[in-house]
C-alpha positions as CSV (number, residue, x, y, z in Angstrom):
1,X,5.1,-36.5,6.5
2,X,8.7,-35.6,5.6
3,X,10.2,-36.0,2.2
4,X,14.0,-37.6,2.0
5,X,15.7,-38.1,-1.1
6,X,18.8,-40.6,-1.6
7,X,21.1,-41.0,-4.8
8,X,22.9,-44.3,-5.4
9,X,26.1,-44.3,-7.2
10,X,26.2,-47.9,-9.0
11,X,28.3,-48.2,-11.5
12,X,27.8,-45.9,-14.6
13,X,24.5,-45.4,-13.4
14,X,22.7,-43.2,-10.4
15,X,19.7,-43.9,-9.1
16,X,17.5,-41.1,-7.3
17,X,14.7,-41.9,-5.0
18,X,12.5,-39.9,-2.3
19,X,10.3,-41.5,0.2
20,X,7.9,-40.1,2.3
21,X,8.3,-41.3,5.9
22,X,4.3,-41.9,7.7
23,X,5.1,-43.4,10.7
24,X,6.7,-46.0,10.9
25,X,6.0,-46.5,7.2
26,X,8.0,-46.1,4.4
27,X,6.3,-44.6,1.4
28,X,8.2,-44.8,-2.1
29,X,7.4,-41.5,-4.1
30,X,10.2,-40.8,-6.6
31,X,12.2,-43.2,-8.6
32,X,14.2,-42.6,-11.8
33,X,17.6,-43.8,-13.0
34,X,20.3,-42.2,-14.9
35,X,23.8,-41.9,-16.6
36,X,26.4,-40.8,-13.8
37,X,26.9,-37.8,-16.6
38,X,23.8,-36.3,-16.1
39,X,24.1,-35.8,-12.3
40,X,25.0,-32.3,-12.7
41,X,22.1,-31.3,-14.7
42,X,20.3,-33.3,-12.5
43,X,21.2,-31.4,-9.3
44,X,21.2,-27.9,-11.2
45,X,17.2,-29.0,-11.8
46,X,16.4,-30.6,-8.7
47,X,14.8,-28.1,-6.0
48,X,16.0,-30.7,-3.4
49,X,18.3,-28.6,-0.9
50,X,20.2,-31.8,0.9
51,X,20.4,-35.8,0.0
52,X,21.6,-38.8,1.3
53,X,24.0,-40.5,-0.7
54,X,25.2,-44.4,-1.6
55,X,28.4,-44.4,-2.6
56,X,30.7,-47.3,-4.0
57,X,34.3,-46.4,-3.0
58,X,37.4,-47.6,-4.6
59,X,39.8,-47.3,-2.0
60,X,38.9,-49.4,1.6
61,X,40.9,-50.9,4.2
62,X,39.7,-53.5,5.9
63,X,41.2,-55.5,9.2
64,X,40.4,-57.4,11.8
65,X,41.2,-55.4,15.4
66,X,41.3,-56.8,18.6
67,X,41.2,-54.1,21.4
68,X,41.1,-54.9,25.3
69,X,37.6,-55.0,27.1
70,X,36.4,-51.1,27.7
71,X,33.7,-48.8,28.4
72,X,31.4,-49.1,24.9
73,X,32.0,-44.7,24.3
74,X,35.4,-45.4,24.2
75,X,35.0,-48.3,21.4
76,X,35.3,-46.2,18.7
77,X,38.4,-44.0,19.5
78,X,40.7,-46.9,19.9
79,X,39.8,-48.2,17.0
80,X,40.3,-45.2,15.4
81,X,44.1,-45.1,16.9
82,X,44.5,-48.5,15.7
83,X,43.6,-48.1,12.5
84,X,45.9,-45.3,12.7
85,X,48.5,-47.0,13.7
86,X,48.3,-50.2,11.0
87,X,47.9,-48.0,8.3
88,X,49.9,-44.5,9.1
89,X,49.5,-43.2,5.3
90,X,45.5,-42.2,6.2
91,X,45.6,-38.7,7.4
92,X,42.1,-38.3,7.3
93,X,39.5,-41.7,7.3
94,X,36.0,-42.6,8.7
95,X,35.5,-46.0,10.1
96,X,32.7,-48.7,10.0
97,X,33.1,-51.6,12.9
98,X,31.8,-54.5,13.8
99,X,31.7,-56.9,16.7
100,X,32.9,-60.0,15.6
101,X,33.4,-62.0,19.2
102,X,35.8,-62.6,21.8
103,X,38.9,-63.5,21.2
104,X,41.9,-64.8,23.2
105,X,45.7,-63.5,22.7
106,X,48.0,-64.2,25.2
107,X,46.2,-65.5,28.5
108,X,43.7,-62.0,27.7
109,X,40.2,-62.3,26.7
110,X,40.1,-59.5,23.8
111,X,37.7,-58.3,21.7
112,X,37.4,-58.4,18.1
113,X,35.8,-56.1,15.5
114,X,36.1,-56.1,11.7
115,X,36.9,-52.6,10.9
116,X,36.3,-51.3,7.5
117,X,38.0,-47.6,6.9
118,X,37.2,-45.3,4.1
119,X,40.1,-42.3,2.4
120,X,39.4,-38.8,3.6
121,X,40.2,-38.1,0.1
122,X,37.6,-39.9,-1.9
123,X,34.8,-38.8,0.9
124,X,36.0,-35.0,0.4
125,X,35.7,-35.5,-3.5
126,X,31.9,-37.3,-3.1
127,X,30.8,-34.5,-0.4
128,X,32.1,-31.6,-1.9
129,X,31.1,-32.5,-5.6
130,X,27.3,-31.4,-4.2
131,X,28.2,-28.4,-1.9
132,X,30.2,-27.0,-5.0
133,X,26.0,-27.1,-6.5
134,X,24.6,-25.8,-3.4
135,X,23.6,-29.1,-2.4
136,X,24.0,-30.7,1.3
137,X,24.8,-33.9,2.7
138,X,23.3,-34.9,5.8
139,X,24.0,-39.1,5.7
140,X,26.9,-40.8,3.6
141,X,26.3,-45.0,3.2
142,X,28.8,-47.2,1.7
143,X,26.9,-49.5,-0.5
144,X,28.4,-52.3,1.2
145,X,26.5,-52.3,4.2
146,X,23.6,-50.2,3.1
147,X,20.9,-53.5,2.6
148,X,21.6,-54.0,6.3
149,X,18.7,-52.1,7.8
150,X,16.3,-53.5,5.7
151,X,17.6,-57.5,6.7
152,X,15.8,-58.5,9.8
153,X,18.1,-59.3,13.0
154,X,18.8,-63.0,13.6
155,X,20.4,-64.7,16.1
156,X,22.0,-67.3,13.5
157,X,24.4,-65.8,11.2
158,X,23.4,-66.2,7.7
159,X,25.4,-65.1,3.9
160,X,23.2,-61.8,2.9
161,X,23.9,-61.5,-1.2
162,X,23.0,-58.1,-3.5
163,X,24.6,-56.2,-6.1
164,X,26.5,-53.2,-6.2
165,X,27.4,-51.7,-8.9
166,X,29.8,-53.6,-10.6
167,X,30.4,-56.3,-8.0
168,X,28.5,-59.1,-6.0
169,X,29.0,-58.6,-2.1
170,X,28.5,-61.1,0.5
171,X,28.3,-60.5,3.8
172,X,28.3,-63.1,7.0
173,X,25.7,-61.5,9.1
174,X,25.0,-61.4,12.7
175,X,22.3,-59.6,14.7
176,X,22.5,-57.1,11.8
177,X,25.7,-56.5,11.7
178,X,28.8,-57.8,9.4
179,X,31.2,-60.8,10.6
180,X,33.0,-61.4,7.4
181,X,32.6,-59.7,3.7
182,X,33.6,-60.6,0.3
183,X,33.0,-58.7,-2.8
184,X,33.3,-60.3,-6.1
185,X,33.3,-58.8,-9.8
186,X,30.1,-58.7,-10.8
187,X,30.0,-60.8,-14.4
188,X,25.9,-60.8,-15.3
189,X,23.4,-58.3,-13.2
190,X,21.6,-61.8,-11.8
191,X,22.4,-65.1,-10.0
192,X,24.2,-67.7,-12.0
193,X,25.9,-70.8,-11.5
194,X,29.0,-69.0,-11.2
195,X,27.8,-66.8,-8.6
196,X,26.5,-70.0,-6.6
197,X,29.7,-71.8,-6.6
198,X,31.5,-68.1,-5.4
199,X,29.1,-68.5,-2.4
200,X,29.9,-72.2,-1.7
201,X,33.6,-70.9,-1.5
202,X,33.0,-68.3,1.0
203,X,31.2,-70.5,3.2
204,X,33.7,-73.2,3.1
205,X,36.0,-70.7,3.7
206,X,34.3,-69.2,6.5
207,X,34.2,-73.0,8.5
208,X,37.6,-72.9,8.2
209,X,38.6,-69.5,9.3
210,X,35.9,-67.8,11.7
211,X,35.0,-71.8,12.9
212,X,31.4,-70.4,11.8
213,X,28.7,-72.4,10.2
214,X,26.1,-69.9,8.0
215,X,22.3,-71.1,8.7
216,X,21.3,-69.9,5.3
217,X,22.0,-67.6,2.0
218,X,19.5,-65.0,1.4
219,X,19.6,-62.7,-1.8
220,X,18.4,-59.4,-2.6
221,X,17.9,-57.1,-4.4
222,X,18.1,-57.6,-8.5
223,X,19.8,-60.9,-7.3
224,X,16.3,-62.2,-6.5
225,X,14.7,-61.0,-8.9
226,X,17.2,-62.4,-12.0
227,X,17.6,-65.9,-10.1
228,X,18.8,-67.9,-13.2
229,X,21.2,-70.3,-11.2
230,X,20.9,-74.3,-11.6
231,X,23.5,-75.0,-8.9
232,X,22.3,-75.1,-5.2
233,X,24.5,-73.5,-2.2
234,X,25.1,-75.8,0.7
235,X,23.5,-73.9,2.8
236,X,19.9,-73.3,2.2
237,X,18.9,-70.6,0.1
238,X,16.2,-68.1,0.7
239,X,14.9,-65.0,-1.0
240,X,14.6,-61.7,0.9
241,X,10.9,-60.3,0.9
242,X,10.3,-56.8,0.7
243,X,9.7,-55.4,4.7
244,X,6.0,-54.4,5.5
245,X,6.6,-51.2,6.0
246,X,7.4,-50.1,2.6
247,X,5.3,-48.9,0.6
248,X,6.1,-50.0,-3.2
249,X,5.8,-53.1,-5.5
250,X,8.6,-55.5,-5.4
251,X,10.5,-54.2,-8.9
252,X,10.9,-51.1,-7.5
253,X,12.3,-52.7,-4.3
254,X,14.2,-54.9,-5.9
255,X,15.6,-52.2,-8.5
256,X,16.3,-49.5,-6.2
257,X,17.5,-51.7,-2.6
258,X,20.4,-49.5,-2.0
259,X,18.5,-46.1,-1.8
260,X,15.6,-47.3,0.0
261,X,18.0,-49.2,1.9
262,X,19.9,-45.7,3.3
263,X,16.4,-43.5,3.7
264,X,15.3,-46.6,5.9
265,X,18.6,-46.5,7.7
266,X,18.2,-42.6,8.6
267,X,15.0,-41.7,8.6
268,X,13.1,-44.9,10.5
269,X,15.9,-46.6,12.0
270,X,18.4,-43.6,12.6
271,X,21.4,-45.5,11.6
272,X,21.4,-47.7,14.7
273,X,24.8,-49.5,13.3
274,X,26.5,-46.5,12.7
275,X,27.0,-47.1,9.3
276,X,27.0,-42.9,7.9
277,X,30.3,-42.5,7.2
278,X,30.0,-38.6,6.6
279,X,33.2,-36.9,8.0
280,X,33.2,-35.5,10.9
281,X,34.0,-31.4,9.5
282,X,30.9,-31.8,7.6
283,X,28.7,-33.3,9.8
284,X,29.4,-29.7,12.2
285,X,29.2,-27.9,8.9
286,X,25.5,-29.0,8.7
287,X,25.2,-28.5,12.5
288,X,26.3,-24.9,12.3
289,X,24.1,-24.7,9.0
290,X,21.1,-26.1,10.6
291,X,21.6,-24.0,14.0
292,X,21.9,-20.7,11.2
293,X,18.8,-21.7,9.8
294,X,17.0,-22.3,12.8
295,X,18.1,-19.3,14.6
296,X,17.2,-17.0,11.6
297,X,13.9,-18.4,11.7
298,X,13.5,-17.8,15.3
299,X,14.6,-14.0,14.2
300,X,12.4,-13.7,12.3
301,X,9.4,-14.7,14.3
302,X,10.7,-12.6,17.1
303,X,10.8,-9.5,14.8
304,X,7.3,-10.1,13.3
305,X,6.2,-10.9,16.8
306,X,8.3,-7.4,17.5
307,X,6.7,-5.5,14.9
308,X,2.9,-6.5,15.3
309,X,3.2,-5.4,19.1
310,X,4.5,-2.1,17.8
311,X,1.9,-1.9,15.6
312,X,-0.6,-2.5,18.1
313,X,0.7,-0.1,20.5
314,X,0.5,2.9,17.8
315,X,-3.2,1.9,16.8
316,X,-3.7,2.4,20.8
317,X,-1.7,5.6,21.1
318,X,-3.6,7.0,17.9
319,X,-6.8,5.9,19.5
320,X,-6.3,7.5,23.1
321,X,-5.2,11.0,21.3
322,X,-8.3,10.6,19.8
323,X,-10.1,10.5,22.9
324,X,-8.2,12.6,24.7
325,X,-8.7,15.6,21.9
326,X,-12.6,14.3,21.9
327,X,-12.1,15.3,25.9
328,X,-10.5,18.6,25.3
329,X,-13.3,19.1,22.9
330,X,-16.1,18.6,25.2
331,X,-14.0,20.4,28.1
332,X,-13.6,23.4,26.0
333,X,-15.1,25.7,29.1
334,X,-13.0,24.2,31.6
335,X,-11.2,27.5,32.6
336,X,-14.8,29.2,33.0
337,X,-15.9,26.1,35.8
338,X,-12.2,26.7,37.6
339,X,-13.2,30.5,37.5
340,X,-16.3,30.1,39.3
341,X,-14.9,27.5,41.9
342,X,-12.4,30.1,42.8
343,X,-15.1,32.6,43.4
344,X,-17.5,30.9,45.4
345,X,-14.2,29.6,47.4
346,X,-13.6,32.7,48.0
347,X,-17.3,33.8,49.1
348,X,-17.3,30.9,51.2
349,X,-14.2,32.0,53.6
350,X,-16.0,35.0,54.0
351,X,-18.8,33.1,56.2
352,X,-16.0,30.5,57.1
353,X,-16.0,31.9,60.6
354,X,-19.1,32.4,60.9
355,X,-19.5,28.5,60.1
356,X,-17.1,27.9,62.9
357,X,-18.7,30.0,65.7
358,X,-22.2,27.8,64.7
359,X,-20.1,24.8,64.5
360,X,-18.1,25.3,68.2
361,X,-21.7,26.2,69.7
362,X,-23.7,23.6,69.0
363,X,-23.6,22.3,72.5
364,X,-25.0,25.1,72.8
365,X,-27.5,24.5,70.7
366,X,-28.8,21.7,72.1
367,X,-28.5,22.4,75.7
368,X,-31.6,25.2,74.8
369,X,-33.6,22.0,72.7
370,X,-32.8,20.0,75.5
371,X,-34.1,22.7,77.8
372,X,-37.2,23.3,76.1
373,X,-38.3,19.6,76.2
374,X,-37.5,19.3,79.9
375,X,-40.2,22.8,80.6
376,X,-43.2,20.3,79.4
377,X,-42.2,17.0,81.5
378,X,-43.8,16.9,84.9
379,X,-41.5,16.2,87.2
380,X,-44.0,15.2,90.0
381,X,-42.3,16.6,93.3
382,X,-38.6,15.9,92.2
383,X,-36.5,19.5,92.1
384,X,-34.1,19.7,88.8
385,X,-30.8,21.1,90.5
386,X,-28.4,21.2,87.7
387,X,-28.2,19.8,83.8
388,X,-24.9,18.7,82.3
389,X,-24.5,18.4,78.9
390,X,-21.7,16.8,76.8
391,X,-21.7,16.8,72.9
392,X,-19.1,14.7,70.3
393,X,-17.7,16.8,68.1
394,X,-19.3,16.9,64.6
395,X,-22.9,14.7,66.3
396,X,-26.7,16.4,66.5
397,X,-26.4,13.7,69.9
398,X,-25.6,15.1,73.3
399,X,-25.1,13.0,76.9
400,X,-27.4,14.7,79.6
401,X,-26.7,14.1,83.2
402,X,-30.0,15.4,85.9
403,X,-29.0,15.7,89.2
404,X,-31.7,17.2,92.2
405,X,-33.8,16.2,95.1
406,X,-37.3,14.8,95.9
407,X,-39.6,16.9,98.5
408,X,-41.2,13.9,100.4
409,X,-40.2,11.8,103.7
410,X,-41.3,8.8,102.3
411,X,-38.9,6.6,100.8
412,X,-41.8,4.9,98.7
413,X,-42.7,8.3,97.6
414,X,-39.0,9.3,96.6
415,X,-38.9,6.3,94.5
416,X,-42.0,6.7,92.6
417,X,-41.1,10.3,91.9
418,X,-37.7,9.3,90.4
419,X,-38.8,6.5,88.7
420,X,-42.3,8.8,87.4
421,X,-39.8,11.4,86.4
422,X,-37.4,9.1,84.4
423,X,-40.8,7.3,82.5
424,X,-41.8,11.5,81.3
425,X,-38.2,11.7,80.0
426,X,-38.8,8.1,77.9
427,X,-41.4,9.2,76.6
428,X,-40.1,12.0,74.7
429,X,-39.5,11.5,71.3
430,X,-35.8,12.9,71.1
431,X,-34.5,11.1,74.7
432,X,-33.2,7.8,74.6
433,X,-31.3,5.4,76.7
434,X,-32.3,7.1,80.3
435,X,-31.1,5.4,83.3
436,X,-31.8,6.5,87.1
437,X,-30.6,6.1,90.5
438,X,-31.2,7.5,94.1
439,X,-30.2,7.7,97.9
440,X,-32.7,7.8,100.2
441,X,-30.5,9.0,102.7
442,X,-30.3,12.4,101.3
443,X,-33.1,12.2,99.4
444,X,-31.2,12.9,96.1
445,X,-31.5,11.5,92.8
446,X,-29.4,11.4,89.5
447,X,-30.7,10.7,85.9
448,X,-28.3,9.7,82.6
449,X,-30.2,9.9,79.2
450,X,-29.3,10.6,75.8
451,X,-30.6,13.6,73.8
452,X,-30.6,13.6,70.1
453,X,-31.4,17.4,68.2
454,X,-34.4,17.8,66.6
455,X,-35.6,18.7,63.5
456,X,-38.5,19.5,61.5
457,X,-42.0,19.5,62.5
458,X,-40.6,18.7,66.1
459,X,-38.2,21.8,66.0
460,X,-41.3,23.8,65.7
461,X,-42.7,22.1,68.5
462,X,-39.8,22.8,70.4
463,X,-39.3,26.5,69.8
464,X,-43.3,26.8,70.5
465,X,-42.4,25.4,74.4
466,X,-39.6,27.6,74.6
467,X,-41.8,30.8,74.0
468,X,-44.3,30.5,76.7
């Protein structure tokens, strides 16, 4: 929930409240009243850094502008030209307006607005009266207008009645916003007869001029609440009832309208009818204040953010020194292991060609295994010419190729010797993949089969053939 505080200037007395804002709810949490005298021990006290403030200025102008039909954004500038224009002694004003209807001038359909302008003088005074304290203003109501937010929107306009300060103001109002408005001098804090036949007046003065009927008269405020009149209005009169949404009792409501009346207005309803009159050098004042604040918060959080990753990455350098010395410890011998490498490097390239010579012979090698196995096949009546031998470099596997002839003239005999001679080679352990072929022509034969080294118990077997 967030806090806002409003002070009321009525009369010789100022009126402080902060609500708490839930919602859509408006919850009343502070109210106190006191001499205008005391505000500056009051502010010197407060912890409260800015405030919203009702004020009752002295010194308004207010007309009744009719400006050609444009594009709403540009509403407000040319009325701010015409008021500059009608009234050329304001150097520096803010402006309330109003749309009162169309109106025709001329043949032109134009449209109207009741403008209400306050000195740059008087708002500089109010405003800077609180900076001068170290206080802010963020929203500045005239208490005019200030009961509007809390009125609900009709479509009939209607005579709205409160107090402020020293003066009773009526208001003919519209879809929430102000037609017409009378203030009066305010004689007794309540409603009397007097201030009922001051209300009969401004209606029959409003047929007449606006050609505008009121529905009803409601009051407000300590108006309602001090009803003492006998008299009736001529228009029906009804009491305004405190809006659900804030939470208090109806004194308070009653006895503090304005205030509540202007934290409604900016913190629920953010002032909707324009009615924060805070010039505009202040309102970038808190802009630039607020954009300070904000960015030296966000420096702030960077730099923590900053300084924690710092932090972190000097608890992990100080904890991989630590290994690394833990390391260092444990590799303490390390030049004694790079010592010994060296020197059985260097005992190996002694034998390195020796290595070589085995390594470049092992076709060799395996042409004599090969050899070996082929003494103990029975090679029926073929005749072994020649033996090829082929070996991949870096393999114990070498590709034999048999090539030789078969000592028989018949060609069922030359076949069965062939084929018998390529079963004895399958069935060694160490030959593989043996294919054959023949011509019966010439009687020859050629066998392809794959030897693989062996080793071992077979070895020993081997080298046993190869002595006989």
């Amino acid at each position: 929930m967030f806090e806002t505080t409003a002070i009321s200037f009525e009369g010789e007395k100022v009126k402080v409240v902060s609500a708490k804002t839930s919602g859509k709810n408006l919850i009343l949490n502070r109210a106190e009243t006191f001499n205008k005298d005391e505000l500056d021990i009051f502010l010197r006290k407060d912890t409260t850094k800015s405030y919203i403030l009702v004020y009752n200025f002295q010194h308004i102008h207010e007309d009744y502008i009719t400006i050609p039909p444009i594009e709403k954004k540009l509403v407000r500038n040319l009325i701010h030209r015409e008021v500059i224009r009608i009234h050329p002694q304001l150097r520096e004003f803010s402006e309330i307006f109003f749309y009162v209807g169309d109106k025709t001038e001329g043949g032109r359909i134009l449209k109207e607005y009741l403008v209400i302008s306050f000195t740059g003088d008087e708002l500089d005074q109010v405003i800077r009266k609180f900076n001068d304290l170290g206080k802010r203003i963020t929203a500045l109501y005239p208490d005019f207008f200030a009961p509007l937010c809390l009125i609900p929107a009709a479509n009939e306009q209607f005579i709205l009645v409160f107090n402020s300060a020293d003066n009773k103001v009526m208001l003919l109002v519209k879809e929430g916003g102000a037609l017409f408005m009378r203030v009066n001098q305010a004689i007794e804090p309540g409603t009397t007869d007097l201030d009922i036949q001051s209300i009969n007046m401004t209606i029959n003065h409003i047929r007449q001029s606006l050609r505008i009927s009121p529905a009803f008269v409601t009051v407000t405020g300590t108006m309602s609440s001090e009803y003492e009149a006998q008299l009736q209005p001529i228009a029906p009169l009804m009491i305004a009832l405190k809006p659900s949404y804030v939470s208090c009792d109806m004194e308070h409501f009653n006895e503090y309208l304005l205030p509540l009346s202007a934290i409604c207005s900016f913190s629920k309803l953010k002032d909707p009818l324009g009615l924060n009159i805070i010039p505009k050098k202040f309102r970038d004042q808190n802009y630039l204040e607020n954009y300070l604040s904000y960015s030296t918060a966000a420096f702030v959080s960077t730099s923590v953010v900053i300084l924690l990753f710092i932090l972190l990455n000097i608890y992990n350098v100080f904890t991989l020194t630590n290994e690394i010395s833990l390391i260092r410890a444990d590799n303490g011998n390390i030049k004694d292991i790079v010592s010994s490498y060296n020197k059985a490097a260097a005992a190996f390239e002694q034998h390195a060609k020796v290595f070589e010579f085995l390594r470049r012979n092992q076709s060799a090698s395996l042409l004599n295994a090969f050899l070996a196995v082929l003494v103990s096949v029975d090679t029926q009546k073929a005749e072994i010419e020649s033996v090829a031998l082929s070996v991949s470099e870096g393999a114990p596997v070498a590709k034999v190729s048999l090539t030789g002839k078969v000592k028989s003239e018949s060609f069922a005999e030359i076949r069965s010797s062939v084929d018998s001679l390529s079963d004895n080679l399958k069935a060694v352990k160490n030959v593989d993949k043996c294919s054959s072929g023949y011509n019966l022509k010439d009687k020859s034969f050629k066998l392809e089969l794959q030897f693989t080294a062996a080793s071992g118990k077979q070895q020993g077997d081997i080298n046993k053939v190869s002595t006989r």
